[in-house]
Residue, then its C-alpha position, 0 to 999 in steps of 0.5 A: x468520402x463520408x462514409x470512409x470518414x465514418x467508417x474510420x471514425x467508428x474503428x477508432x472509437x471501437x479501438x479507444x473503447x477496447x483500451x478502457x480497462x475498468x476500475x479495480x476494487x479497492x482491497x481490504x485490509x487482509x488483502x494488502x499484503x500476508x499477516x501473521x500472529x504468532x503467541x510467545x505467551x498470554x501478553x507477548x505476541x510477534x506481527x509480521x506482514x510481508x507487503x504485495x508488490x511496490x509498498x514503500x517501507x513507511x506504508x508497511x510499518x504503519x500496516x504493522x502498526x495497526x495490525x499490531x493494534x488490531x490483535x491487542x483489542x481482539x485479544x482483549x487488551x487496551x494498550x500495547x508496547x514494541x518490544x524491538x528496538x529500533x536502533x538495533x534494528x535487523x530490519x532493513x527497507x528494501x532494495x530499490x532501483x530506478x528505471x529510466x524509459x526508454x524513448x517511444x519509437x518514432x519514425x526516422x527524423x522526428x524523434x523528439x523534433x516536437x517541442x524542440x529539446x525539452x524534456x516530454x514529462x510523460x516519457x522521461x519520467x524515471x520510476x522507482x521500483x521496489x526489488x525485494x519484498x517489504x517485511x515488518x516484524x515486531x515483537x508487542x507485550x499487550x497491557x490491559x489498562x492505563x496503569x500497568x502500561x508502561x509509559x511509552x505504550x500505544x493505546x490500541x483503540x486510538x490507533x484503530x479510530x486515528x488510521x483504522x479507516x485509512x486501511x478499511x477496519x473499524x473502531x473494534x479492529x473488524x474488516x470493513x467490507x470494500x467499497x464499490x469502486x466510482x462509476x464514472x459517468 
């Protein structure tokens, strides 16, 4: 009887380790989704990003945000203005649905007898998925200084040192390598 109990013991270990799956690394910056910087003269340029899968709308426009603020600095600029405006926005957030599980199967007469009739916050959660995938495109005009910025400009640098590290680029607008995922003990 032991040696079955060990026997089991180990098999279950065995399975719950084949489970384990071990954790990704983070992205990069260029890995968070496709970038594009397309000149439309010396100081106007158009940043597109199209998001990987399940990226909220908020998410991306901040990720345009600062690629945009990352292409002002390595072109050389300070300070740039979205030329898009934004209640004449053609850009619409994408389509989204909720999926609502469907109950595990138990066997015959012991579906959801445990605990009584409340809710399993673990099965009856519903999730809301993206369809389509987010895109955010805006049209910048890039100012040198201060000056001849209009007042509504961005300063790209304080851009890159407030939400450049949240995104894995540094002060200057270079990609930080990713770090090691934690190594759990």
């Amino acid at each position: 009887m032991k040696k079955l109990f060990i026997a089991a013991a180990i098999g279950a270990s065995l399975i719950l380790a084949g489970c384990a799956t071990t954790p990704s690394k983070p992205l990069t910056f260029d890995q968070l989704g496709q970038f594009s910087s397309t000149p439309l003269n010396a100081q106007t340029f158009r940043i597109s990003f199209k998001a990987s899968p399940n990226m909220s709308y908020g998410t991306a426009e901040e990720i345009t945000l600062v690629k945009a603020a990352q292409a002002t600095v390595q072109k050389g600029f300070q300070f740039f203005k979205v030329l898009d405006d934004p209640s004449n926005r053609t850009q619409q957030p994408p389509r989204q649905a909720v999926v609502y599980p469907s109950p595990p199967p138990y066997p015959y007469g012991y579906y959801r007898r445990y605990p009584g009739f409340w809710p399993d916050p673990f099965y009856d959660m519903p999730r809301v998925v993206t369809l389509d995938p987010t895109q955010v495109a805006y049209t910048i005009e890039c100012f040198k200084t201060e000056q001849s910025a209009p007042k509504d400009a961005f300063d790209a640098r304080l851009i890159l040192q407030s939400l450049g590290p949240k995104y894995g680029l540094s002060s200057t607008g270079e990609v930080l390598p990713a770090p090691e995922p934690a190594q759990s003990k």
